[in-house]
C-alpha positions in Angstrom: -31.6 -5.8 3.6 -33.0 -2.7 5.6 -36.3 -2.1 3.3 -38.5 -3.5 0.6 -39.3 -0.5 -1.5 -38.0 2.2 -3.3 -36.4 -0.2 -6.2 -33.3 -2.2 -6.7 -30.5 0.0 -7.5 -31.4 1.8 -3.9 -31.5 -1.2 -1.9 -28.2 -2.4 -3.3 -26.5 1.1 -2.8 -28.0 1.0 0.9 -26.8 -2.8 1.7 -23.1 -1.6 0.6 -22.9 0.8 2.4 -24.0 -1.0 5.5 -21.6 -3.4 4.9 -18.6 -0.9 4.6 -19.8 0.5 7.9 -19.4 -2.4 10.2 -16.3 -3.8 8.4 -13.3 -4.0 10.4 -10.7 -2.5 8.6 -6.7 -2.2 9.1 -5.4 0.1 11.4 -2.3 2.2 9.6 -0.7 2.4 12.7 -0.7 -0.8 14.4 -1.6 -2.7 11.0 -4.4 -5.0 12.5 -7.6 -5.5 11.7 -9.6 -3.9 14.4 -10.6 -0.1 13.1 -14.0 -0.2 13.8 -16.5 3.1 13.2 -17.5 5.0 16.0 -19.5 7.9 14.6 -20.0 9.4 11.5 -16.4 9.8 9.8 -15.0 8.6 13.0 -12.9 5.6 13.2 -11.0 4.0 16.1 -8.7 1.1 16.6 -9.4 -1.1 19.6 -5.6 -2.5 19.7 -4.0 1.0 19.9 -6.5 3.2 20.8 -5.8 5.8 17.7 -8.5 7.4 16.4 -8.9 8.6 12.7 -11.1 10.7 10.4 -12.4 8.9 7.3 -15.4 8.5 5.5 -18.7 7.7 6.5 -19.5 4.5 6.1 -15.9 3.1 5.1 -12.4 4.0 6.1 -10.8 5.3 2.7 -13.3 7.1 0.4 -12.5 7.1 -3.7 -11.5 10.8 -3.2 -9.5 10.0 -0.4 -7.2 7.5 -2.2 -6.8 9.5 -5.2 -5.7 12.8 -3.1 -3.2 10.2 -1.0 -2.0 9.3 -4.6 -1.4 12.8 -5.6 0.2 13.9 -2.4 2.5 10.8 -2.3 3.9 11.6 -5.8 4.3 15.2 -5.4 6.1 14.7 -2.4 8.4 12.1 -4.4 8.8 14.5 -7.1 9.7 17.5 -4.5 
């Protein structure tokens, strides 16, 4: 926890999202778990060396997944 005051909801929102930041996450290319955030929406694998754009403090965002969604089954339908 980063701060005492403000109240509860904000401290929670702020310790999640600290969290998601220095998570290591998959890598889609090399599949292992070694993406790691190098700047804000900046993402890099340390096995492959492939960089990414994401979101800021995690690797897929909400919007992100549902526009992959949508692309993905438009592309099935074409």
């Amino acid at each position: 926890m980063y701060t005492a005051r403000y109240g509860a909801s904000i401290r929670k929102m702020v310790d999640k999202a600290i969290k998601a930041k220095k998570t290591k996450y998959e890598c889609p290319k090399c599949h292992k778990l070694k993406l790691t955030r190098r700047g804000t929406a900046m993402w890099e694998c340390k096995s492959c060396d492939a960089e990414f754009a994401g979101a800021c403090y995690s690797f897929r965002s909400e919007a992100g997944e549902i526009a992959a969604r949508i692309i993905s089954e438009y592309s099935k339908s074409s």
